[in-house]
C-alpha positions in Angstrom: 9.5 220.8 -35.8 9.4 224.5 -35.9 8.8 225.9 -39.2 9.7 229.2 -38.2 13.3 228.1 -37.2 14.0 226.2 -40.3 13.2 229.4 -42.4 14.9 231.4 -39.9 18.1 229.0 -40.6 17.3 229.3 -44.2 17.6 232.8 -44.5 20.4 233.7 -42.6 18.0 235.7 -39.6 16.8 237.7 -41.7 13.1 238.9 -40.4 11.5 240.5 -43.5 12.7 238.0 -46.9 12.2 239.4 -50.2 9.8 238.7 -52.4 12.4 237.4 -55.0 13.8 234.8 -52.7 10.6 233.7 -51.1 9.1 233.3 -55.2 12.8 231.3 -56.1 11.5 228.8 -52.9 7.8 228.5 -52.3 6.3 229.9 -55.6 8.9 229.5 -58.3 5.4 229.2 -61.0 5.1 233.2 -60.1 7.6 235.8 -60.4 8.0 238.4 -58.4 5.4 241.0 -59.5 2.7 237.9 -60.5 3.5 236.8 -56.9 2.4 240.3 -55.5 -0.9 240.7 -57.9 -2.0 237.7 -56.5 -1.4 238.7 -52.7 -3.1 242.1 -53.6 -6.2 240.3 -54.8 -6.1 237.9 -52.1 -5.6 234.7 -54.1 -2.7 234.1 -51.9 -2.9 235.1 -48.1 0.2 236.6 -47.2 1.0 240.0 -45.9 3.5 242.3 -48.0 5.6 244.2 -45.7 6.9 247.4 -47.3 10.0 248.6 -45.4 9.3 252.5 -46.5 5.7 254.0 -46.9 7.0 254.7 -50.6 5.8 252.6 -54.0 9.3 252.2 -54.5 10.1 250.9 -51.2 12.2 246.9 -50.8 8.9 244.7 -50.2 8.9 241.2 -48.7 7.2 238.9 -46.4 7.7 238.8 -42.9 9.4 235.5 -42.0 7.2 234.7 -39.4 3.7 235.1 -41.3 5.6 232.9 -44.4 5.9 230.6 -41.2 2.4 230.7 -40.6 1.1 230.5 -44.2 3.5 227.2 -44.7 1.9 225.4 -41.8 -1.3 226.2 -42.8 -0.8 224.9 -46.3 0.7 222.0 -44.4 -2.6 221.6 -42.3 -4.7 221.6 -45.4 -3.2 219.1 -47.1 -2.4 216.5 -44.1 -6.5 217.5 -44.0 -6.9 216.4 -47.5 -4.8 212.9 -47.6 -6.5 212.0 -44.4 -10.0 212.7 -46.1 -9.0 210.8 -49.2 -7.6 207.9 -47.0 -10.6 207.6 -44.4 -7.8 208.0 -41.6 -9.3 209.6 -38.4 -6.1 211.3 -37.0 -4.8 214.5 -38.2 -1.2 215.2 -37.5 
């Protein structure tokens, strides 16, 4: 499965998402501004992209790094279960 597909189907081709629709799916604990603190401090590793070199500028993430950062967070906890399980084979 291609994760980058899915979220590629899931917003309509769009390759930059806004941060208020990728908060309402992935971190709905965060809003918008929390959500961008965080990634500014590096408690959450995901690159802002600003669409103008303005403050005030539309910010989101770009579809293919949320790709990336999902499968990650999917590595890490297959990683995890297989630890806690004492299976051998990560998926």
């Amino acid at each position: 499965m291609n994760t980058a597909f899915i979220l590629m189907a899931q917003y309509d081709g769009q390759a930059i998402i806004p941060l208020e629709l990728v908060c309402r799916d992935y971190f709905t604990h965060l809003t918008p501004k929390m959500f961008e603190r965080k990634v500014m401090s590096s408690q959450i590793k995901l690159p802002i992209t600003r669409l103008e070199p303005s403050q005030k500028s539309a910010k989101g993430i770009h579809l293919t790094d949320l790709a990336v950062y999902l499968d990650q967070q999917r590595a890490a906890a297959v990683k995890e279960h297989n630890q806690l399980n004492g299976l051998k084979h990560v998926v």
